[in-house]
Every structure is written in structure tokens, then in C-alpha cells.
N, CA, C and O atoms as a GROMACS GRO file, in nm:
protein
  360
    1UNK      N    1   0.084  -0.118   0.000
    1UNK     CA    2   0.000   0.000   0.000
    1UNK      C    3   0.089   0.124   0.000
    1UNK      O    4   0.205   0.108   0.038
    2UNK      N    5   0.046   0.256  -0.041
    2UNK     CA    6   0.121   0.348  -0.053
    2UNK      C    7   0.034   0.457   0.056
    2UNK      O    8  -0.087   0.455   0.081
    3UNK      N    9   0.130   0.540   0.102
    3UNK     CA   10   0.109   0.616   0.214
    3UNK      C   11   0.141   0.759   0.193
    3UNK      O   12   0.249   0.785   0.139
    4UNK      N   13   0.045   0.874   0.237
    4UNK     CA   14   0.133   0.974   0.226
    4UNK      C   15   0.066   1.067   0.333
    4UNK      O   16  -0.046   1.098   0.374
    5UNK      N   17   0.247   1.103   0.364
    5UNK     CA   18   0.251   1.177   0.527
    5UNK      C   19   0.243   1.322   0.506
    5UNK      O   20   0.351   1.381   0.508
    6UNK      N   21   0.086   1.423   0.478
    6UNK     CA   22   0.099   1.521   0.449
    6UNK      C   23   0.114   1.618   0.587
    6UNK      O   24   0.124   1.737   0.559
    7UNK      N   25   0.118   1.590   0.718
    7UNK     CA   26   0.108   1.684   0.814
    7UNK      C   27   0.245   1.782   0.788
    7UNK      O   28   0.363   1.768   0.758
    8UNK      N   29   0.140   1.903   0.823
    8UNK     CA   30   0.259   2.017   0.807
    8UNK      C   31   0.192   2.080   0.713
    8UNK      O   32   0.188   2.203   0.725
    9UNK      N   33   0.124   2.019   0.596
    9UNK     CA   34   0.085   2.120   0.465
    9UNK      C   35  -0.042   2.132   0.488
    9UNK      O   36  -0.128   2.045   0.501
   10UNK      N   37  -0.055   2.323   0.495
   10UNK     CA   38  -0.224   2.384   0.505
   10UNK      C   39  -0.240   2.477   0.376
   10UNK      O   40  -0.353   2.504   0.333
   11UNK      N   41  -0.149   2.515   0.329
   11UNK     CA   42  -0.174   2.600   0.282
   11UNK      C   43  -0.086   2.629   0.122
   11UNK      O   44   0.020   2.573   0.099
   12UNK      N   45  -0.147   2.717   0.032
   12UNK     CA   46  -0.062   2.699  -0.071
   12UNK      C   47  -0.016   2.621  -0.183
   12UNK      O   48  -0.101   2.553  -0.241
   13UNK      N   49   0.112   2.619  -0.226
   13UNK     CA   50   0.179   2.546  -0.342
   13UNK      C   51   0.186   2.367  -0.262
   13UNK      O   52   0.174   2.275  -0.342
   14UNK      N   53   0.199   2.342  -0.158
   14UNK     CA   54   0.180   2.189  -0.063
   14UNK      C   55   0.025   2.164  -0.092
   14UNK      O   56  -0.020   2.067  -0.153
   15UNK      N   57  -0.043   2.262  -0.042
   15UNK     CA   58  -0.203   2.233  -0.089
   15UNK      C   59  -0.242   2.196  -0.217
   15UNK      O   60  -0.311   2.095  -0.236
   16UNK      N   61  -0.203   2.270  -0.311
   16UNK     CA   62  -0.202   2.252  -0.453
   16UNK      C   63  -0.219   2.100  -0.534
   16UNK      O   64  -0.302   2.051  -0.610
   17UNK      N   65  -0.059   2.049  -0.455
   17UNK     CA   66   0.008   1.932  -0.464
   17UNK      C   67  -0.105   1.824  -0.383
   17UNK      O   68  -0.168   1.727  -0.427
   18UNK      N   69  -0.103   1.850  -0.324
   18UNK     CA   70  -0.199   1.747  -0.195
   18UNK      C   71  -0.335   1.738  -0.269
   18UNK      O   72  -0.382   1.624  -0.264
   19UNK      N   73  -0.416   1.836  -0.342
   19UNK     CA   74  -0.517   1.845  -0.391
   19UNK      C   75  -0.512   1.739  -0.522
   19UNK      O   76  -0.594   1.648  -0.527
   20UNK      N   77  -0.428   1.752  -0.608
   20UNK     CA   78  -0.382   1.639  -0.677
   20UNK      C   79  -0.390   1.482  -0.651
   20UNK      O   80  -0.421   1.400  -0.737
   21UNK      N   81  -0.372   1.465  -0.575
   21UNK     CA   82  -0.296   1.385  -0.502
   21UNK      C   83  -0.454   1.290  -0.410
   21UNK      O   84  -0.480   1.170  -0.406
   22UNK      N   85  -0.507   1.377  -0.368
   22UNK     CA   86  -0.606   1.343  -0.281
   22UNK      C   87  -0.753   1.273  -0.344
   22UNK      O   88  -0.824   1.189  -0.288
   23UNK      N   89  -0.773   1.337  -0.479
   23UNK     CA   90  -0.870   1.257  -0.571
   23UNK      C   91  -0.844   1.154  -0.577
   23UNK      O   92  -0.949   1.089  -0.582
   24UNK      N   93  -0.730   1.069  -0.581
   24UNK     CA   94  -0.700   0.906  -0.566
   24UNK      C   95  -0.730   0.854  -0.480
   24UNK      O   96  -0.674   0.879  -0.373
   25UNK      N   97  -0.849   0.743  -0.490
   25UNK     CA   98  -0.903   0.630  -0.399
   25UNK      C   99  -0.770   0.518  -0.320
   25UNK      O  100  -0.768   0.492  -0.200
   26UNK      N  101  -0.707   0.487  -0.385
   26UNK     CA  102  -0.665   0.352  -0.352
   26UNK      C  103  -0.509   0.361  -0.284
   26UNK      O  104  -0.418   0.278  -0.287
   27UNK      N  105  -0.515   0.520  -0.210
   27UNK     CA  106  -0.400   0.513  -0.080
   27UNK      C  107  -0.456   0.585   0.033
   27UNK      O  108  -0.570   0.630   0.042
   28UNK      N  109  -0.332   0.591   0.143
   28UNK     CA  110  -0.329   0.631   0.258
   28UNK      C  111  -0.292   0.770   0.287
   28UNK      O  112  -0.180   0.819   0.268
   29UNK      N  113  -0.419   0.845   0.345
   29UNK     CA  114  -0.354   1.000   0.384
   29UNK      C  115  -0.344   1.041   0.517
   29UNK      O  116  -0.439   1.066   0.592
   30UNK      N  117  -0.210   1.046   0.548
   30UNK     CA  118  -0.135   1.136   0.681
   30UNK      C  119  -0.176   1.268   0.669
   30UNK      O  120  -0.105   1.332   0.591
   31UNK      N  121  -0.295   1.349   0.737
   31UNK     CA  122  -0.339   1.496   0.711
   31UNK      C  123  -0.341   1.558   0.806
   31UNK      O  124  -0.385   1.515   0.913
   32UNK      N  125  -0.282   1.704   0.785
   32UNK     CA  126  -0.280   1.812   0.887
   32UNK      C  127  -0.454   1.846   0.980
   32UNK      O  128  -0.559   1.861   0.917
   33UNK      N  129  -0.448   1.851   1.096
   33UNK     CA  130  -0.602   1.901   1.117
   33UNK      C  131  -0.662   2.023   1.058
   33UNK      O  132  -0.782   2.043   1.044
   34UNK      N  133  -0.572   2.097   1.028
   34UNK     CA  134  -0.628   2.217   0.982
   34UNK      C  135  -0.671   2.211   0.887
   34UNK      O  136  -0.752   2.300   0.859
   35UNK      N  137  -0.640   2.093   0.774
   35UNK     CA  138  -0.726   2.087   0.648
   35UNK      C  139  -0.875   2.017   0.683
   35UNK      O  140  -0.962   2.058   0.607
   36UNK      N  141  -0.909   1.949   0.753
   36UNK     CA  142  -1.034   1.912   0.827
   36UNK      C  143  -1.179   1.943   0.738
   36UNK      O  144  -1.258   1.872   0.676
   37UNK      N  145  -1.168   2.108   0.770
   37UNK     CA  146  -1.288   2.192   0.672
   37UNK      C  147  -1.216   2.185   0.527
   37UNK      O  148  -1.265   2.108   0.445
   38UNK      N  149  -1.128   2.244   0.498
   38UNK     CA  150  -1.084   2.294   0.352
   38UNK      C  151  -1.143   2.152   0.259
   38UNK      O  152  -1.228   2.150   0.170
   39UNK      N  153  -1.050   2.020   0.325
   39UNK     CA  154  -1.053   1.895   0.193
   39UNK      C  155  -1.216   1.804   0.221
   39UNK      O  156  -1.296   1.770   0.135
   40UNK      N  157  -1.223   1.782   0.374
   40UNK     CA  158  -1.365   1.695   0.374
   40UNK      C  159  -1.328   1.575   0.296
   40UNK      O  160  -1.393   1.531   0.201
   41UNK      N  161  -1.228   1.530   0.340
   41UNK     CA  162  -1.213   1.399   0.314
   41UNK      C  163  -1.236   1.313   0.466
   41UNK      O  164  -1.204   1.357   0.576
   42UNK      N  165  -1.306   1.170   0.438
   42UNK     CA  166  -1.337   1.125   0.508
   42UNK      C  167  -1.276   0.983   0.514
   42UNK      O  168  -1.255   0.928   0.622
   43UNK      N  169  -1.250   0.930   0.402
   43UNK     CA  170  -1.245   0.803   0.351
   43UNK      C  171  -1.039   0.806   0.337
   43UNK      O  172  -0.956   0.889   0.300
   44UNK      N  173  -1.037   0.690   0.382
   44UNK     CA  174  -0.887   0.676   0.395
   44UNK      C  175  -0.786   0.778   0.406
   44UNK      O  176  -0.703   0.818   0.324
   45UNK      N  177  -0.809   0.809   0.512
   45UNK     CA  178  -0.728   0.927   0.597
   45UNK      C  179  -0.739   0.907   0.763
   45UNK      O  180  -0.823   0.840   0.823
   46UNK      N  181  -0.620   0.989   0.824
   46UNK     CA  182  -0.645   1.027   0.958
   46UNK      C  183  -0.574   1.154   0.964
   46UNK      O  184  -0.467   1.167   0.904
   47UNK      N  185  -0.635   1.263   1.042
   47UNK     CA  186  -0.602   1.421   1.034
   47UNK      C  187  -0.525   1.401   1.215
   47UNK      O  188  -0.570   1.344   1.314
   48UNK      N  189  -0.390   1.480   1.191
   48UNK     CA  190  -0.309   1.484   1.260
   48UNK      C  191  -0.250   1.621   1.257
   48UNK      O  192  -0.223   1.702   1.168
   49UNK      N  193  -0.236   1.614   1.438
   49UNK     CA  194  -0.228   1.757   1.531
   49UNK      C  195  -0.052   1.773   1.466
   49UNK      O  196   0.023   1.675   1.461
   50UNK      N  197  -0.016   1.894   1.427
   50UNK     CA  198   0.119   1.928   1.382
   50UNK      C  199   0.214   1.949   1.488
   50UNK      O  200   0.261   2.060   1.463
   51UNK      N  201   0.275   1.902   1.601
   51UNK     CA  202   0.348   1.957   1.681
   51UNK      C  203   0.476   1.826   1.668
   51UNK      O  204   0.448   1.721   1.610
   52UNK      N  205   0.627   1.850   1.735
   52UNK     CA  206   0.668   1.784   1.746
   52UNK      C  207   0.666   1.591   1.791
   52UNK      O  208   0.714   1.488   1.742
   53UNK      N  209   0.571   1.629   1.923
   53UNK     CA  210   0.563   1.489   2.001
   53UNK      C  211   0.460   1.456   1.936
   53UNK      O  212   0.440   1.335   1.952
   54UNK      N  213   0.361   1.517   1.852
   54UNK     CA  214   0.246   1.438   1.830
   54UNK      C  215   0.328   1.381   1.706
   54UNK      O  216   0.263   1.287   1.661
   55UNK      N  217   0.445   1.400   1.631
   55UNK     CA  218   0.498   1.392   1.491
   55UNK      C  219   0.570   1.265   1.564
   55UNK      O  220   0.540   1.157   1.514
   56UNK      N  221   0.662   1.260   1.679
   56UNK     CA  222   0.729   1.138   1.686
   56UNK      C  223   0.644   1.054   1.748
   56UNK      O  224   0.716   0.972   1.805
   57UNK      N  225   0.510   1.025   1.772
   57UNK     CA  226   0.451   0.930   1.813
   57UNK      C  227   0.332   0.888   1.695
   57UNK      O  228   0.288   0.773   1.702
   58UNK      N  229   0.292   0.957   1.614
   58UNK     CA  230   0.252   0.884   1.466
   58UNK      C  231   0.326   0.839   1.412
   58UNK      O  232   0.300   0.750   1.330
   59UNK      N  233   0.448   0.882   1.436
   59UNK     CA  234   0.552   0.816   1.310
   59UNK      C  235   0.614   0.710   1.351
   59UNK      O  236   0.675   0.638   1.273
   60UNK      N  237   0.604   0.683   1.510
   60UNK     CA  238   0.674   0.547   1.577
   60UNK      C  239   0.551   0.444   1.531
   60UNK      O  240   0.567   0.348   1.456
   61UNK      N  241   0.441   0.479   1.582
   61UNK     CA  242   0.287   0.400   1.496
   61UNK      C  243   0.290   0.352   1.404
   61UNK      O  244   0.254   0.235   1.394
   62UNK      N  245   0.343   0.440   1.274
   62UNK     CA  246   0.350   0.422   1.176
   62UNK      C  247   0.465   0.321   1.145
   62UNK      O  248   0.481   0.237   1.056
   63UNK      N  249   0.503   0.341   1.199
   63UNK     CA  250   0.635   0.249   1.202
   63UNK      C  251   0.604   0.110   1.210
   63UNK      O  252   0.627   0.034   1.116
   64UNK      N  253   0.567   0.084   1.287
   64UNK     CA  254   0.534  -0.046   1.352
   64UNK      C  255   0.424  -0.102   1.242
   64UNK      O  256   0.426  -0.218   1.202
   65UNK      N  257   0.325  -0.002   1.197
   65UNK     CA  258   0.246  -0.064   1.104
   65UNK      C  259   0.292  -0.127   0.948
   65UNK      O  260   0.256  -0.230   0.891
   66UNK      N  261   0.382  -0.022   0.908
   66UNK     CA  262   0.429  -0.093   0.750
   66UNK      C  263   0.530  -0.213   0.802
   66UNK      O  264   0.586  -0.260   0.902
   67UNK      N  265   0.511  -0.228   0.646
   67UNK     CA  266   0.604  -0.349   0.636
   67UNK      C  267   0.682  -0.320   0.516
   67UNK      O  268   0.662  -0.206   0.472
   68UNK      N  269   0.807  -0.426   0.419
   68UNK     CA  270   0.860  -0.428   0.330
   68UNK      C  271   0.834  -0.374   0.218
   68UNK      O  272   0.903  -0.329   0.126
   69UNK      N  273   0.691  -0.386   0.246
   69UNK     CA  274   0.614  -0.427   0.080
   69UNK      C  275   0.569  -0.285   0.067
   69UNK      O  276   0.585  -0.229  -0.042
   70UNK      N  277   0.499  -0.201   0.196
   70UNK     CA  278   0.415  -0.077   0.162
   70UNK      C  279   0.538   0.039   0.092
   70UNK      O  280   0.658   0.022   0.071
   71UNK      N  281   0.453   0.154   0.071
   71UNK     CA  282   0.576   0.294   0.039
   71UNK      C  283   0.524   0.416   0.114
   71UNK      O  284   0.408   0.453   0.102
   72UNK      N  285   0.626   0.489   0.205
   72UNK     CA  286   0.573   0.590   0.209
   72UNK      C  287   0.595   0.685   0.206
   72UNK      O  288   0.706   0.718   0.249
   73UNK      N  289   0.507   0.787   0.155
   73UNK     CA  290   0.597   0.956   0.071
   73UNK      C  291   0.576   1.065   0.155
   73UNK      O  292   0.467   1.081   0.209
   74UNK      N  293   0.681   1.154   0.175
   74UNK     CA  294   0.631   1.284   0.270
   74UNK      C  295   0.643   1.360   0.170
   74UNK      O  296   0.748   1.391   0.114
   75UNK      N  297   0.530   1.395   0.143
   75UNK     CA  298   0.502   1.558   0.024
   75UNK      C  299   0.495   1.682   0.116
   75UNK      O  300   0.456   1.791   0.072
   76UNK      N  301   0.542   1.660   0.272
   76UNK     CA  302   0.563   1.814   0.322
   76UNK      C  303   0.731   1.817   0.308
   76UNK      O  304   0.802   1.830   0.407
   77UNK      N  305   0.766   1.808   0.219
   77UNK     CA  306   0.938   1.840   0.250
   77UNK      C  307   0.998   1.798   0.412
   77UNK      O  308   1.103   1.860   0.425
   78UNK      N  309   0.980   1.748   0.489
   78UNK     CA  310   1.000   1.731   0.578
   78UNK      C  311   1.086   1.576   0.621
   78UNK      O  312   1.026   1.491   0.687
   79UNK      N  313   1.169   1.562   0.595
   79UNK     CA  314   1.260   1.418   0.592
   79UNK      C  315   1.156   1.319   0.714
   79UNK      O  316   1.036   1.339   0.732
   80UNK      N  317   1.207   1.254   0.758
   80UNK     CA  318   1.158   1.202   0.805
   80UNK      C  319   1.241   1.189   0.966
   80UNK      O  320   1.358   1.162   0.940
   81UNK      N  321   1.222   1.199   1.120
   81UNK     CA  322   1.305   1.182   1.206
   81UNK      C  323   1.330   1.035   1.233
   81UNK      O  324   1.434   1.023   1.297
   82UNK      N  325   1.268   0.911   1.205
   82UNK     CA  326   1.283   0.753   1.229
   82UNK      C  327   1.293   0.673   1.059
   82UNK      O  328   1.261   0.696   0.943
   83UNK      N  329   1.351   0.581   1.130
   83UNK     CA  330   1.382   0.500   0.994
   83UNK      C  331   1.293   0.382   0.996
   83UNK      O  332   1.259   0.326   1.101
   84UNK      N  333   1.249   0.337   0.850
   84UNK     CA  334   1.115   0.280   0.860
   84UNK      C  335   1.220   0.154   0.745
   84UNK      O  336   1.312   0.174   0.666
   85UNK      N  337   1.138   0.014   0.793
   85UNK     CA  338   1.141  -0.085   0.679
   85UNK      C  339   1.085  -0.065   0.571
   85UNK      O  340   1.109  -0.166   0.505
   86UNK      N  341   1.022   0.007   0.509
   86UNK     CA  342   0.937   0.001   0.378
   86UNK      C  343   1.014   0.159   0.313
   86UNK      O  344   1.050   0.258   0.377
   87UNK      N  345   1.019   0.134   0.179
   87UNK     CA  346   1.011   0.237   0.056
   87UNK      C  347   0.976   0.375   0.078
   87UNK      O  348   0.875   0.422   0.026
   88UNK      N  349   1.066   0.455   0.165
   88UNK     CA  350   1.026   0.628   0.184
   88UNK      C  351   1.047   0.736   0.066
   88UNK      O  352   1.138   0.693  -0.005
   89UNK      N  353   1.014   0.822   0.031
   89UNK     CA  354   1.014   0.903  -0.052
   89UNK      C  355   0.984   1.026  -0.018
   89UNK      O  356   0.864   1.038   0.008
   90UNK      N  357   1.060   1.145  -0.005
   90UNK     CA  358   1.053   1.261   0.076
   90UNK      C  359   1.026   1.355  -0.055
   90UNK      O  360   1.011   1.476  -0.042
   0.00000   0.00000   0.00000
């Protein structure tokens, strides 16, 4: 499965991108809360609080959840702070 870790992007040329991106059914969206109202997406997503500790404890989660096989992309420019078994793409 493919994943993508948008927290961090509300606004702008990230929005733009994310808007793209978000018409596709058949992945996983990591979303800022603040997009909540703007996108009204409901369906394969979870909206996530932007702060540091809330960032290293989704991403330890996240961690634990993929495996080999999944991929996952951060379209906020934001590297990633943990290293994951599966296919990252920043």
C-alpha cells in the first residue's frame, strides 16, 4: 500500500500538490487538522495535530504498522526523524 505523510501542509503550493494527489481512492492520507474543513475527506485518511511529540509518536505507529512491501511519501518536505522498513520518498 502506498502512504502519504501530508502533516505540516495547510496552505498553498503543498495544498495545490496534496489536492492532486487526494482525488486518488486507492492510498493512505497522513493529514494536517487544519485541512479538516478545507478537503472533507473522510475516507482513507487520519487528520493529525502538527506539533513535534504528536509527529514522533505517529511516526513510531507508523512504524510499527508498515512493512517491506508498503511505500511511504512525505510531500511536506520534511525528511523524516525515524527509519522505517518500507520504501520512503521525501
Amino acid at each position: 500500500m502506498i502512504y502519504f505523510y501530508c502533516v505540516g501542509i495547510n496552505e498553498r503550493g503543498g495544498l495545490k500538490v496534496l489536492e492532486n494527489f487526494i482525488k486518488l481512492d486507492n492510498f493512505f492520507f497522513y493529514l494536517d487538522i487544519r485541512l479538516k474543513d478545507i478537503l472533507k475527506k473522510k475516507q482513507n485518511c487520519i487528520y493529525l495535530k502538527y506539533d513535534f511529540l504528536n509527529r514522533i509518536k505517529h511516526l513510531n505507529s507508523l512504524k510499527k504498522k508498515l512493512n517491506k512491501n508498503d511505500h511511504l511519501i512525505f510531500i511536506n518536505g520534511v525528511p523524516p526523524i525515524l527509519k522505517f522498513n518500507c520504501k520512503v520518498t521525501v
